[in-house]
TORKE-632686 format. One line per 8 residues: number of its first residue (from 0); for each residue x, y, z of N, C-alpha, C. Coordinates in steps of 0.001 Angstrom, whole numbers. Atoms other than C-alpha are relative to their C-alpha. Last residue first. Layout:
<pts>
NUM> X Y Z X Y Z X Y Z | ...;
</pts>
This chain:
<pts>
406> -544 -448 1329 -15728 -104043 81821 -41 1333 196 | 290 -1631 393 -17215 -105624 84770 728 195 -411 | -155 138 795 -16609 -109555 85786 -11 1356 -982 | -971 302 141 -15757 -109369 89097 579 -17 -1659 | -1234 -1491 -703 -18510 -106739 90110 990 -805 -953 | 244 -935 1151 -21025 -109514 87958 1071 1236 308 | -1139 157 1316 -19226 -112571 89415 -671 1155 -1019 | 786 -594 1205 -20284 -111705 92830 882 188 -1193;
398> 1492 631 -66 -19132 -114460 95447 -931 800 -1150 | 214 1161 307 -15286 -114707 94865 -1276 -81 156 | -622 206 1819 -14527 -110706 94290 -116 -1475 -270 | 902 -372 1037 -17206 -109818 97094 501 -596 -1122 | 957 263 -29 -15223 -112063 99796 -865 244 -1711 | 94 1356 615 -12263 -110920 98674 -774 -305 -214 | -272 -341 1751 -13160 -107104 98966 379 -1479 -520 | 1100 -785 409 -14356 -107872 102922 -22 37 -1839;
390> 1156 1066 -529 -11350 -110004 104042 -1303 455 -1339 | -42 699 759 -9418 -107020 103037 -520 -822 -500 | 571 -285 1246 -11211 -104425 104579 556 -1003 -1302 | 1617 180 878 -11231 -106329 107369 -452 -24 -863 | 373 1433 120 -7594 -106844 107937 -1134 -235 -242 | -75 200 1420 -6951 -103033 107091 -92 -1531 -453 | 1235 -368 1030 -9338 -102462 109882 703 -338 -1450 | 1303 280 -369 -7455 -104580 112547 -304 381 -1204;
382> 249 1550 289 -4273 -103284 111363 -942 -786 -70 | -343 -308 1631 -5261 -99409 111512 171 -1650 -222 | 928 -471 517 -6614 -100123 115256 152 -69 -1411 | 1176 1420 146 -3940 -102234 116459 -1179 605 -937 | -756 899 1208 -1362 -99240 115185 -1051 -1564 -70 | 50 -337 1526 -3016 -96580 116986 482 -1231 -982 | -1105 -498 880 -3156 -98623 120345 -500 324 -1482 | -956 1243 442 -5158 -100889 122463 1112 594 -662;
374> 181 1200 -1196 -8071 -98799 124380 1592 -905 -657 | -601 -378 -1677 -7216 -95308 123203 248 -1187 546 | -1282 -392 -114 -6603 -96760 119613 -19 242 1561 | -1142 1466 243 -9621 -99239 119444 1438 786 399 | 328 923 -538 -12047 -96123 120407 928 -1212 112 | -173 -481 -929 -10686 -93786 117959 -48 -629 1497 | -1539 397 -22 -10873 -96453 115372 302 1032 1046 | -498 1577 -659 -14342 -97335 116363 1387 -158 -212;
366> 374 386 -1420 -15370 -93578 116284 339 -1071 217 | -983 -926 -1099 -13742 -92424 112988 -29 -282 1529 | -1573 315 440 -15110 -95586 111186 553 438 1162 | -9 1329 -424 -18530 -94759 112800 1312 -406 -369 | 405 -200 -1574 -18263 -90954 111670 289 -1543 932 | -1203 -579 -610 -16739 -91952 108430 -188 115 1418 | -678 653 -1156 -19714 -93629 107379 1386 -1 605 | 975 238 -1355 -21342 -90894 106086 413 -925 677;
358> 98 -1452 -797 -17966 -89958 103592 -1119 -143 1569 | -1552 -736 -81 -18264 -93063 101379 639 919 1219 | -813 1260 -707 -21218 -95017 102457 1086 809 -108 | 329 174 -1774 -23582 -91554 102440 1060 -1126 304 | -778 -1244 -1244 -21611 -90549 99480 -447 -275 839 | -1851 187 46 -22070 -93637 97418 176 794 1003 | -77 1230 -834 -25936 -93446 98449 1585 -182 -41 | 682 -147 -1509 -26012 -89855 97612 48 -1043 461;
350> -1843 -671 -352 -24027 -90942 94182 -807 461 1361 | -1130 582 -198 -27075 -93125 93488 1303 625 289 | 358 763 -1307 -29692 -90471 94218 846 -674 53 | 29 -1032 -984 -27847 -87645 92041 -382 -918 983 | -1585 33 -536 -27535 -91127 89168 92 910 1348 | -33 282 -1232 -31416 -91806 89063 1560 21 845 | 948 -607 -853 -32587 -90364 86165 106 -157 1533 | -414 -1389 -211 -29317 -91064 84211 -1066 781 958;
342> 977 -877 642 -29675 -94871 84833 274 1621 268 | 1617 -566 -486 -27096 -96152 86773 -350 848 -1002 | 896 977 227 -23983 -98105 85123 -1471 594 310 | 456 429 1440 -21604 -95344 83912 -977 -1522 104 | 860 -1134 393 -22253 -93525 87623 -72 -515 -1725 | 1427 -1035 -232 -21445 -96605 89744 -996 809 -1423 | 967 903 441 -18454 -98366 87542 -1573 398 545 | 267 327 1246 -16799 -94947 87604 -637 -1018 -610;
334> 933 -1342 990 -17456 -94104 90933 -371 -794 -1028 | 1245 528 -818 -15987 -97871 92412 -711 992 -587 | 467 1225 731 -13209 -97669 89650 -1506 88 547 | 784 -660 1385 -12128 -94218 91189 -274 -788 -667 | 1347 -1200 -159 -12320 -95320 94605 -586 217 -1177 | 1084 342 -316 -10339 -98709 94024 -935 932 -31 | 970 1347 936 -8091 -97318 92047 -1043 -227 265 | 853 -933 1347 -7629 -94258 94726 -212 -321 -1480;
326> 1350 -277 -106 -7149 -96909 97386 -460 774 -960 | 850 1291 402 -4336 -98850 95955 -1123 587 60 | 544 815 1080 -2363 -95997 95207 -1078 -948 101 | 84 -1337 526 -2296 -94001 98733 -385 -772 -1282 | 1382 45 -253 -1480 -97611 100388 -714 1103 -1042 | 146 891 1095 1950 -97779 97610 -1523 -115 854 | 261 6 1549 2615 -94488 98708 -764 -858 -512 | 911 -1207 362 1934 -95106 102687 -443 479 -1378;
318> 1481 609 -205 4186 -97903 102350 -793 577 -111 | 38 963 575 7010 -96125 101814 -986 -760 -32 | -78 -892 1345 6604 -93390 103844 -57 -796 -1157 | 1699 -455 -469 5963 -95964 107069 398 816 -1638 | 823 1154 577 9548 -97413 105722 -1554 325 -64 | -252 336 1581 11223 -94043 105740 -807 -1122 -238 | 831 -860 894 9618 -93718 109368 300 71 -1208 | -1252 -561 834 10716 -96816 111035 -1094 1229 -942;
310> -741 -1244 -788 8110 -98093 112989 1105 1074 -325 | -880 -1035 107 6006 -99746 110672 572 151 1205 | -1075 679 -965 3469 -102380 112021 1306 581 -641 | 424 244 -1590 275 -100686 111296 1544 -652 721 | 244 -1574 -369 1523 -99959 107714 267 166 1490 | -1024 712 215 1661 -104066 106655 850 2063 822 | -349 184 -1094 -1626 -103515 108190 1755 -161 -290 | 282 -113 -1004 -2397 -101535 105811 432 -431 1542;
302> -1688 -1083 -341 -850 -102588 102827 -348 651 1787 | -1585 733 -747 -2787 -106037 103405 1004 1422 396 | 2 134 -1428 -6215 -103586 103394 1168 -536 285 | -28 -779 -493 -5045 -101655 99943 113 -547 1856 | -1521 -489 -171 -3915 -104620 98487 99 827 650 | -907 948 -879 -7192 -106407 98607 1356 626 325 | 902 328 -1478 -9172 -103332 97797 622 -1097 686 | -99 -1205 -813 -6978 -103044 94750 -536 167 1090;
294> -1912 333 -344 -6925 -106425 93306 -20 1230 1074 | 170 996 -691 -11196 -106335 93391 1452 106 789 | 168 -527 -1434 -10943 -102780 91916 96 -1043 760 | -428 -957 -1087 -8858 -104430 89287 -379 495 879 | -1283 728 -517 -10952 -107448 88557 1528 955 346 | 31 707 -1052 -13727 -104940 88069 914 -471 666 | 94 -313 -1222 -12102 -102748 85856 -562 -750 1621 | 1086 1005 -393 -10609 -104615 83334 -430 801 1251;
286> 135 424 -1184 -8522 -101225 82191 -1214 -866 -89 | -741 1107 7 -7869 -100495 78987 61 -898 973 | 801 670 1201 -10331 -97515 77593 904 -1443 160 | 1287 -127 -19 -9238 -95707 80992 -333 -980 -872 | 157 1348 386 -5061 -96508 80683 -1642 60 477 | -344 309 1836 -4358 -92484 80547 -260 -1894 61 | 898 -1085 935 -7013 -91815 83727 779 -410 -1447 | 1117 358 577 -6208 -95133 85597 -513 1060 -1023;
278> 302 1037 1016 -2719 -94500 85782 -1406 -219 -306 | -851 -626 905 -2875 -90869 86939 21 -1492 -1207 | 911 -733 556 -5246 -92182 89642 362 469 -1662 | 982 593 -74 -2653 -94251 91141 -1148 1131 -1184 | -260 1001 541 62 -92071 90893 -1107 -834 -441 | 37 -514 1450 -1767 -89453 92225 674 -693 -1066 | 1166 -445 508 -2755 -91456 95022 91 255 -1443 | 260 1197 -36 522 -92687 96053 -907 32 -687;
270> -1149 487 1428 2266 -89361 95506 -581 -975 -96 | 214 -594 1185 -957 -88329 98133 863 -174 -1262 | 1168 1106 848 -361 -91403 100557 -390 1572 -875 | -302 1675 372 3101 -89926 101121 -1124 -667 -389 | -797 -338 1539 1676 -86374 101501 320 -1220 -717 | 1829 -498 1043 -378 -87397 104197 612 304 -713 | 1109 1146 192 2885 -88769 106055 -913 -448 -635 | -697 1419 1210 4860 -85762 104940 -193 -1370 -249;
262> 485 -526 1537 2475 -83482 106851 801 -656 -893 | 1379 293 255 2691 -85462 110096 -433 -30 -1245 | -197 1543 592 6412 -85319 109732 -1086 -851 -344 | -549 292 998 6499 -81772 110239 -344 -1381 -793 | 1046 -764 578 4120 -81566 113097 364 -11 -1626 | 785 -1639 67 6219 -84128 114762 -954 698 -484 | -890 -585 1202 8723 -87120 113975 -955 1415 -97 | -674 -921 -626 7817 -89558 116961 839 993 -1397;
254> -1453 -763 234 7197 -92356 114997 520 802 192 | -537 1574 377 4605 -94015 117175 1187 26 -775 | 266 1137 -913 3112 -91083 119202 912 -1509 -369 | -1089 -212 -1113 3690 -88259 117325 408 -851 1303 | -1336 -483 389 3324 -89054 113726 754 568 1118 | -1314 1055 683 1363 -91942 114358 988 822 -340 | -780 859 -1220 -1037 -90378 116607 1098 -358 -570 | -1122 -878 -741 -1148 -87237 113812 81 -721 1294;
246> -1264 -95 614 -2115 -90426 111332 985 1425 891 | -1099 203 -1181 -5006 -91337 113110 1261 -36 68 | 284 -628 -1278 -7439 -89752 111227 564 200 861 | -464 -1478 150 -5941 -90914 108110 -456 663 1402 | -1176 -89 -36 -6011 -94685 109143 212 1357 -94 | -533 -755 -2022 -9733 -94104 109906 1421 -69 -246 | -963 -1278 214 -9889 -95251 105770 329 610 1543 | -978 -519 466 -9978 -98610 106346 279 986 -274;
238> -1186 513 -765 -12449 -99984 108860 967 649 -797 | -94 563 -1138 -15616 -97809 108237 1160 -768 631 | -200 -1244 -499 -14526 -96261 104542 -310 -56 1956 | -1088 -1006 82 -13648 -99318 103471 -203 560 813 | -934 505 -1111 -17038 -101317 105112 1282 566 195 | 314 209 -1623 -19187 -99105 103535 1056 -496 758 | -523 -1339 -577 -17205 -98522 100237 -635 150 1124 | -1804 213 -150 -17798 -102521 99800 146 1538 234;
230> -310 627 -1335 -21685 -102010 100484 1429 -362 344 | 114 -1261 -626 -22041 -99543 97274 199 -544 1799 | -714 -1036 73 -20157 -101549 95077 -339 744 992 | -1548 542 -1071 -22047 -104746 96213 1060 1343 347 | 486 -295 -1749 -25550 -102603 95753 1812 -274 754 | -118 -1187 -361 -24288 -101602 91843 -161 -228 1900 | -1174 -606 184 -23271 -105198 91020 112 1460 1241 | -629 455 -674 -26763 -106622 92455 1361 450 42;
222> -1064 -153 616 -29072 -104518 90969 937 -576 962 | 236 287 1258 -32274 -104824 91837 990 -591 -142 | 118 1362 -672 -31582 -104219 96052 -541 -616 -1770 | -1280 615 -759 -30074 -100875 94589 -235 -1369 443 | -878 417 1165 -32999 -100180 91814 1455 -597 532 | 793 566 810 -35935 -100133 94507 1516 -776 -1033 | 96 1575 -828 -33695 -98618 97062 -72 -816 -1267 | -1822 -9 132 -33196 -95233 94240 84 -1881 965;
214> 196 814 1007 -37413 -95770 93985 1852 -71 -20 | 289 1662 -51 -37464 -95584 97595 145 -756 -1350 | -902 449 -688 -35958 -92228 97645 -37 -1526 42 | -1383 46 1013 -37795 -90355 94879 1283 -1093 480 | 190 1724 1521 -40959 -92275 96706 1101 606 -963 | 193 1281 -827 -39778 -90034 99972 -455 -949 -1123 | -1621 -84 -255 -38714 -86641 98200 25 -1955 481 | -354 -428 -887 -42674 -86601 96595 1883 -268 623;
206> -85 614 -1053 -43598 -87876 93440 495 980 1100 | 1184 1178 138 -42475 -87316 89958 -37 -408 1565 | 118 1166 -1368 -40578 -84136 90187 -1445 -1138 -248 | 1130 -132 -432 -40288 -82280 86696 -212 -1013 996 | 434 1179 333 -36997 -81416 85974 -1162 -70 1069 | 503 1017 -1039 -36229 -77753 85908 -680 -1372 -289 | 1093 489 52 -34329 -76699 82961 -721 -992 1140 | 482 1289 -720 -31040 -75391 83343 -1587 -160 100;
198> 1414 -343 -952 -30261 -72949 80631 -170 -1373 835 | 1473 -208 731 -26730 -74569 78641 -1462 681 909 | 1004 982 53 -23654 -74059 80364 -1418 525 -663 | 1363 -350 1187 -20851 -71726 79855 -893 -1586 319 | 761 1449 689 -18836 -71915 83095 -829 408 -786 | -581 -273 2003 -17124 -68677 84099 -580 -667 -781 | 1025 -1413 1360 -19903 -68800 86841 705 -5 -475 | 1036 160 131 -18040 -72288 88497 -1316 689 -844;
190> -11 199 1298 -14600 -70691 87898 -1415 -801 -236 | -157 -332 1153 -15071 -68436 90258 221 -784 -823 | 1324 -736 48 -16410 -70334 93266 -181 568 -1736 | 1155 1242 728 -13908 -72647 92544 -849 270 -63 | -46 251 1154 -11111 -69741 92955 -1133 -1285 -562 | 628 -1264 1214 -12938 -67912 95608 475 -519 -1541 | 1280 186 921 -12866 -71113 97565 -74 1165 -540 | -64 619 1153 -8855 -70781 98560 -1313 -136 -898;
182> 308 -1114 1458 -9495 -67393 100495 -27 -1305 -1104 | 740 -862 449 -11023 -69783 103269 55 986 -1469 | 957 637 788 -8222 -72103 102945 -1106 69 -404 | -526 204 1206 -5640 -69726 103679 -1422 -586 -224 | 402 -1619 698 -7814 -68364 106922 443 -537 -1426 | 1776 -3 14 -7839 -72018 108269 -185 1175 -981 | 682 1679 1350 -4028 -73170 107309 -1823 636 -34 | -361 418 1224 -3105 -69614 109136 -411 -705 -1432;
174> 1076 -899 212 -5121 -70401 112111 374 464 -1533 | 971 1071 799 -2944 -73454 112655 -794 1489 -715 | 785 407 -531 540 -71572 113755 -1211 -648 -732 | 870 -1220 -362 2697 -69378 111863 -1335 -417 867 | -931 -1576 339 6183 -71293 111721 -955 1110 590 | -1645 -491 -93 5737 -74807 112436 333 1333 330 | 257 268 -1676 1845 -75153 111908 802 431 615 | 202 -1136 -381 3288 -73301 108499 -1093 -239 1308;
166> -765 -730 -37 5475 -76182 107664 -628 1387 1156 | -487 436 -536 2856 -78913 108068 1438 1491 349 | 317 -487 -1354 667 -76977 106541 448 -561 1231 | 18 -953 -578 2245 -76812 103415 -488 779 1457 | -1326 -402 102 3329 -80573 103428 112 1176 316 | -232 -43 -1569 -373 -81190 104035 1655 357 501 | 936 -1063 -1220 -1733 -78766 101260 883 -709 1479 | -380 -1021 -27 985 -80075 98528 -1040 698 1397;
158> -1463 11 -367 916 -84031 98724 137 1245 363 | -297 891 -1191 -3265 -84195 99301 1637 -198 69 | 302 -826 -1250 -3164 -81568 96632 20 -399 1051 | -1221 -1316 19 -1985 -83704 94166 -149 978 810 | -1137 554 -861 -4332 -86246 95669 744 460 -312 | -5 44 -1237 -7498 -84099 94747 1183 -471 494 | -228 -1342 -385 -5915 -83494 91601 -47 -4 1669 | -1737 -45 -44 -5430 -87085 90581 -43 924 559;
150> -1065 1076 -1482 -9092 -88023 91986 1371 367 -297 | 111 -580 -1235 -10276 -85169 89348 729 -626 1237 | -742 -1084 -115 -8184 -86899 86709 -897 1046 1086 | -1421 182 -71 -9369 -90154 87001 768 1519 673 | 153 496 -1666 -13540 -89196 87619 1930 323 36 | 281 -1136 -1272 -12706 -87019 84501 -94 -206 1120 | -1893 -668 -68 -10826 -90122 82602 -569 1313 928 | -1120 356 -1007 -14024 -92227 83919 1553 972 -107;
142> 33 148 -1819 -16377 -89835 82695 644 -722 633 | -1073 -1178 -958 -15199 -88922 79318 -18 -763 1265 | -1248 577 508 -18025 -91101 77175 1720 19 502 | -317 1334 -629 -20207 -90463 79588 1316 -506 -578 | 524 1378 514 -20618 -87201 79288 357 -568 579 | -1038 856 1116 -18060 -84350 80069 -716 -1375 -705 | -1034 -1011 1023 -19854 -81432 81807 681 -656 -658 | 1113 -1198 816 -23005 -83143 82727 1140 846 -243;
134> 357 679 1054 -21242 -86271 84197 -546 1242 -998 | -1371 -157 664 -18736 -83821 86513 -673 -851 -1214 | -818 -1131 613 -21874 -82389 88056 1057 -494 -1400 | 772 298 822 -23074 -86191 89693 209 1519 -1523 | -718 1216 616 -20065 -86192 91883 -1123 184 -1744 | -1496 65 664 -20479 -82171 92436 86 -1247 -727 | -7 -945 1386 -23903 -83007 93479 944 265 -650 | 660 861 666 -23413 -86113 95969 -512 1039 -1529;
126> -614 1098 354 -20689 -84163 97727 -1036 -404 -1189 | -642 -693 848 -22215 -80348 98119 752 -1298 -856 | 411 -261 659 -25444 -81834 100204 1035 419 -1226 | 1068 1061 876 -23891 -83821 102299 -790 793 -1223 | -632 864 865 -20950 -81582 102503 -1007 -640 -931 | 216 -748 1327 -23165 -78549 103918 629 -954 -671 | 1324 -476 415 -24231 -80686 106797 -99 400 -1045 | 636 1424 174 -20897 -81970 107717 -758 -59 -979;
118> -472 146 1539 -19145 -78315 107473 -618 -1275 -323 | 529 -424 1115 -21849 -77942 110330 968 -126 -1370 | 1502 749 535 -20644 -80649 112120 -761 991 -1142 | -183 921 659 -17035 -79556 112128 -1096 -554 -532 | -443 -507 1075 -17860 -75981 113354 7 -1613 -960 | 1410 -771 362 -19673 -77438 116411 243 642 -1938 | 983 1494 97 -16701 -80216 117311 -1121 767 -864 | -47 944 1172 -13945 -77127 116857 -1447 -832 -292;
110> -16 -883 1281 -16360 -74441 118894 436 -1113 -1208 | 1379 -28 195 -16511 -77516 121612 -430 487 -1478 | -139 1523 345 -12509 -78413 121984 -1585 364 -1030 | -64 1464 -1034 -12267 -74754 122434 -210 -894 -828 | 487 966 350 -11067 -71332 120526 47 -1114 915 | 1697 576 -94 -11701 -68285 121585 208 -726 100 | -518 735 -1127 -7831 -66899 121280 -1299 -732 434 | 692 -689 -1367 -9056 -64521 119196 436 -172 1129;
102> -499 -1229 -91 -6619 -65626 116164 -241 493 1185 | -1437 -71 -511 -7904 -69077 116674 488 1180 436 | -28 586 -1625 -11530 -68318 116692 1634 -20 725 | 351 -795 -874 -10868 -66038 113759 43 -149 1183 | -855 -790 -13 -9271 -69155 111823 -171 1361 949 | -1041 949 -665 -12095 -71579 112599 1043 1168 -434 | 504 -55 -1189 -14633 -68531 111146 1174 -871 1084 | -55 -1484 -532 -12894 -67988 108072 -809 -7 1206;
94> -1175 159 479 -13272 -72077 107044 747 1576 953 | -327 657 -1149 -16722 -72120 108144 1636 92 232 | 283 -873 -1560 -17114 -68973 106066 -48 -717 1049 | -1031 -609 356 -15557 -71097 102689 -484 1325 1487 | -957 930 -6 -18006 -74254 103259 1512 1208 788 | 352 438 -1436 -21111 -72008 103117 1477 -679 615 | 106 -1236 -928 -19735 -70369 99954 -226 118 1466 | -1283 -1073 -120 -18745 -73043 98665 -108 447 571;
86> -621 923 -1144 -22526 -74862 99575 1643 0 281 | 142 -468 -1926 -23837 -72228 97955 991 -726 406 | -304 -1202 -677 -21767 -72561 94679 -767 492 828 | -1200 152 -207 -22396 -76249 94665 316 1287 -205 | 106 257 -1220 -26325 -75467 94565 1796 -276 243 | 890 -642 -1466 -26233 -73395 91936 511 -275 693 | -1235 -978 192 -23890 -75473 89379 -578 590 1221 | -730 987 -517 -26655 -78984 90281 1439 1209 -371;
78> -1430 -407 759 -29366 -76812 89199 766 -122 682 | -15 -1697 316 -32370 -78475 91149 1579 -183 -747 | 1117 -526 561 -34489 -82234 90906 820 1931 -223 | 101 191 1199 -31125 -84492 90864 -1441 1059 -386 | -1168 -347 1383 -29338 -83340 93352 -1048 -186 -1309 | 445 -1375 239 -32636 -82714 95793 999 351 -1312 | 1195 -313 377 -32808 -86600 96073 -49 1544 -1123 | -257 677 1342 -29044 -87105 96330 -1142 152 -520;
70> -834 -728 488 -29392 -84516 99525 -159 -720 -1805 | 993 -1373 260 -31834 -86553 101138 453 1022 -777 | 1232 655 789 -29677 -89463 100911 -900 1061 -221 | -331 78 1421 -26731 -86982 101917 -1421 -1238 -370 | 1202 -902 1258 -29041 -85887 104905 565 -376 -1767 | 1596 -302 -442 -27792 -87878 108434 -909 943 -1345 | 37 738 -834 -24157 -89412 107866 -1812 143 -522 | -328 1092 511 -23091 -86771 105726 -1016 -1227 117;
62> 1148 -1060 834 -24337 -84285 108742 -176 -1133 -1450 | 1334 757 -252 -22095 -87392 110475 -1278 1287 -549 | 602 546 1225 -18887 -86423 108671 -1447 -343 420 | 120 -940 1159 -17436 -83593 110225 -496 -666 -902 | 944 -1043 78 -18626 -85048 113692 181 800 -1385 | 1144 588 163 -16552 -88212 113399 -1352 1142 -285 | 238 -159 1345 -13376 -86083 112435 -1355 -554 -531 | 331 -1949 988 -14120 -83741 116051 -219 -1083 -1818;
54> 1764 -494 -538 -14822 -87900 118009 127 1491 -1268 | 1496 1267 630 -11515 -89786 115840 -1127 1116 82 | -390 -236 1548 -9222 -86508 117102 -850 -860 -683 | 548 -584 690 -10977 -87090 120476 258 1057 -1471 | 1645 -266 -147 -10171 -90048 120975 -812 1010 -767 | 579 466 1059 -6879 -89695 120262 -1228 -241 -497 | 650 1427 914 -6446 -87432 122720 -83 -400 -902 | -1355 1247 289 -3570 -84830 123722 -882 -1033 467;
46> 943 1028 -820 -7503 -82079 124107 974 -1359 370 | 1195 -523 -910 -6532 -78742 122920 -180 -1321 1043 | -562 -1565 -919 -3276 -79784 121464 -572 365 562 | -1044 870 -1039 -4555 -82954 119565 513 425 842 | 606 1270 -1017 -7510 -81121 118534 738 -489 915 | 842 -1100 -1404 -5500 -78183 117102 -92 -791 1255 | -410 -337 -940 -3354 -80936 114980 -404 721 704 | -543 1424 -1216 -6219 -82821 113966 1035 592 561;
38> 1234 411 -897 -7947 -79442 112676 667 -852 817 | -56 -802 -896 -4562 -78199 110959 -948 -302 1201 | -1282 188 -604 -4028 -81361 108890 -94 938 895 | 488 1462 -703 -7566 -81174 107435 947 -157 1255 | 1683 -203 -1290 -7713 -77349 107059 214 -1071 934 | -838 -611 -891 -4437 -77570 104785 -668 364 1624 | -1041 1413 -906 -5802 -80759 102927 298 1045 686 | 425 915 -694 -8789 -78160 102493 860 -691 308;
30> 964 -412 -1107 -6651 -75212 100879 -575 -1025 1058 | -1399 -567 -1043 -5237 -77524 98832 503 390 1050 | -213 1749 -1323 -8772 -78837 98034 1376 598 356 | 1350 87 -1149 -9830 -75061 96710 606 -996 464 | -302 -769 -978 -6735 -74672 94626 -588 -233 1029 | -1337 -177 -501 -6613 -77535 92305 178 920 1470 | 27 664 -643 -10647 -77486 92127 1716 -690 946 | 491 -612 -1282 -10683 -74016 90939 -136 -1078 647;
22> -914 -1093 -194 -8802 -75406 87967 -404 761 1459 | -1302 144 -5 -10394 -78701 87569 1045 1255 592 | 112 689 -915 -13486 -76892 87022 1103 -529 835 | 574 -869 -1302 -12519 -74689 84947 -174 -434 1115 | -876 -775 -12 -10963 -77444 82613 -205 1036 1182 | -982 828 -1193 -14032 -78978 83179 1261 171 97 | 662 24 -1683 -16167 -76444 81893 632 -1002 1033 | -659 -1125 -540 -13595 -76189 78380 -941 13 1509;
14> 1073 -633 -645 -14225 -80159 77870 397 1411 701 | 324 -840 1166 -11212 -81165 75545 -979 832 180 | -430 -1800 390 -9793 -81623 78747 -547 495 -1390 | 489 -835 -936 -11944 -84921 79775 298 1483 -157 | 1216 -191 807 -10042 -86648 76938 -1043 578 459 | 804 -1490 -487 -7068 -87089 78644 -648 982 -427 | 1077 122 -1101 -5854 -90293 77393 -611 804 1000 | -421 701 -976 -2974 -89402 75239 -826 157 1096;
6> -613 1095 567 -5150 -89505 72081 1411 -191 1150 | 315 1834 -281 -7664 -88373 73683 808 -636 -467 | -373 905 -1347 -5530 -85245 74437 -741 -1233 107 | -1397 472 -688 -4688 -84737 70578 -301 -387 1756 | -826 1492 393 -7796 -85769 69108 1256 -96 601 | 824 1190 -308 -9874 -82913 71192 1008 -1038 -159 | -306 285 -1404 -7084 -80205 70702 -689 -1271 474;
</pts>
């Protein structure tokens, strides 16, 4: 089995814990795109702001925001299976709680905002371990086709969760998408203990949480490749990804096409995705990667605005794919040059710094594109940022010739 899927580039499956993995990770995010899509439509219904669809997605990331550095610390000193089945488990009763509220009739603007922050809280800590997880079940040698093929899943699920909850907003209301996605963590929970792993062996802390943290600085202002990488998913995830946030303005505000049309929007950048991703996992051992994430970060911000000025909804769908691709190159290049360049003692802190730019600066994203839309419009806002993020990925690809030049 080994020679045959490396030999069509899915060499990550010969690994039976990532197989498992993978498998409870199909279901579980499904679940979540069905959360995601249900939250912004609640919001938008409780509160017909944009505002505060930006303000509830700004609050699910600012826990993110405020402990994943602290979090990347603790990844690397405890059992990195453990702690991602709490933080399920924590994840999967916020999940069954937003559904209850509904059902009750409880629910306010507030309960959402309060629920969102704590899924925040448990991210930061469940993100920067998971990333660092998937090296310890497949090596290195693996690790970009496993980065690949996790990012494919996630965005195969980013076509199937918002499509399904686009329907069943429709039919059975949001609470639904919340309760589903609660039972969805029993399958990642479970396949997490099927996992044969070796005894985890506590590593012996050198230092306190605060010189584990300075020595991760220490090697980021060193390292010039690894800092650019980690200051280009800053600015992304601050001007260019808010486009998803603001995608149930755009589905009822600018193309007028509904609850339905919302979920085929986010679906559209998931075929895009998994496309995307799908190529980088069988062309892994072929890919220039630098000078592709460079292409890809440029393409992603032009598609953007090229997005922003849609009106036609087949064309917005269209575009959306080919945005959906560019970014999940760029993402899964930006990992994969990350975690196969940092030292193994210090990868849990470096993926805590990825995840604080990745995911922690969502909040600020979510807030200045919330902000730009009430005051000017959904569509200035997404243009604007996909003009930055372009700007931004040139820049790096003509001034650092070690990103540009990466293998």
């Amino acid at each position: 089995m080994t020679e045959a899927v490396r030999r069509y580039g899915f060499g990550a499956f010969a690994h039976r814990n990532f197989r498992l993995f993978l498998f409870g990770q199909t279901v579980s995010l499904t679940g979540t795109w069905m959360q995601s899509i249900a939250q912004g439509w609640l919001v938008l219904q409780l509160t017909n702001s944009p505002f505060y669809v930006g303000l509830v997605s700004a609050l699910g990331s600012l826990g993110v925001l405020l402990f994943t550095l602290y979090a990347g610390v603790i990844a690397d000193r405890t059992d990195k299976r453990r702690t991602v089945i709490i933080t399920q488990t924590l994840q999967m009763l916020q999940a069954f709680a937003l559904a209850a509220l509904v059902w009750s009739g409880h629910v306010t603007t507030g309960s959402v905002m309060a629920l969102a922050a704590f899924l925040g809280v448990v991210s930061a800590f469940d993100i920067p371990t998971r990333q660092a997880f998937i090296f310890e079940m497949v090596g290195k040698e693996d690790l970009m086709n496993a980065i690949a093929l996790n990012t494919s899943i996630f965005n195969l699920t980013r076509v199937l969760g918002p499509v399904l909850a686009g329907f069943l907003i429709g039919a059975q209301g949001v609470a639904v998408c919340f309760f589903l996605n609660g039972v969805s963590y029993l399958a990642v929970i479970g396949s997490l203990l099927a996992m044969r792993l070796p005894p985890w062996t506590p590593t012996v802390a050198v230092g306190s949480a605060w010189e584990g943290f300075r020595e991760v600085v220490a090697y980021l202002r060193s390292d010039r490749r690894a800092s650019t990488l980690v200051v280009l998913t800053a600015i992304i995830s601050i001007f260019g990804f808010p486009y998803l946030v603001l995608m149930p303005v755009f589905a009822r505000d600018v193309l007028r096409v509904g609850a339905a049309g919302y979920g085929l929007l986010s679906a559209a950048v998931g075929i895009g995705a998994v496309a995307g991703a799908l190529t980088v996992a069988v062309f892994s051992a072929r890919i220039r990667k630098g000078r592709t994430l460079v292409g890809a970060g440029m393409l992603f911000g032009t598609l953007l605005a090229v997005f922003a000025l849609s009106r036609s909804f087949a064309v917005a769908l269209g575009v959306l794919v080919l945005v959906g691709a560019a970014m999940i190159v760029n993402n899964a290049l930006t990992n994969t040059l990350l975690q196969t360049h940092v030292p193994d003692h210090l990868r849990g802190r470096v993926m805590g710094f990825y995840s604080f730019m990745f995911v922690g600066m969502a909040p600020l994203g979510a807030f200045q594109a919330g902000v730009v839309a009430e005051r000017f419009g959904a569509p200035v806002a997404v243009g604007l940022g996909g003009a930055v993020s372009a700007l931004a990925v040139a820049i790096a690809g003509w001034r650092v010739a070690e990103l540009r030049r990466a293998i």
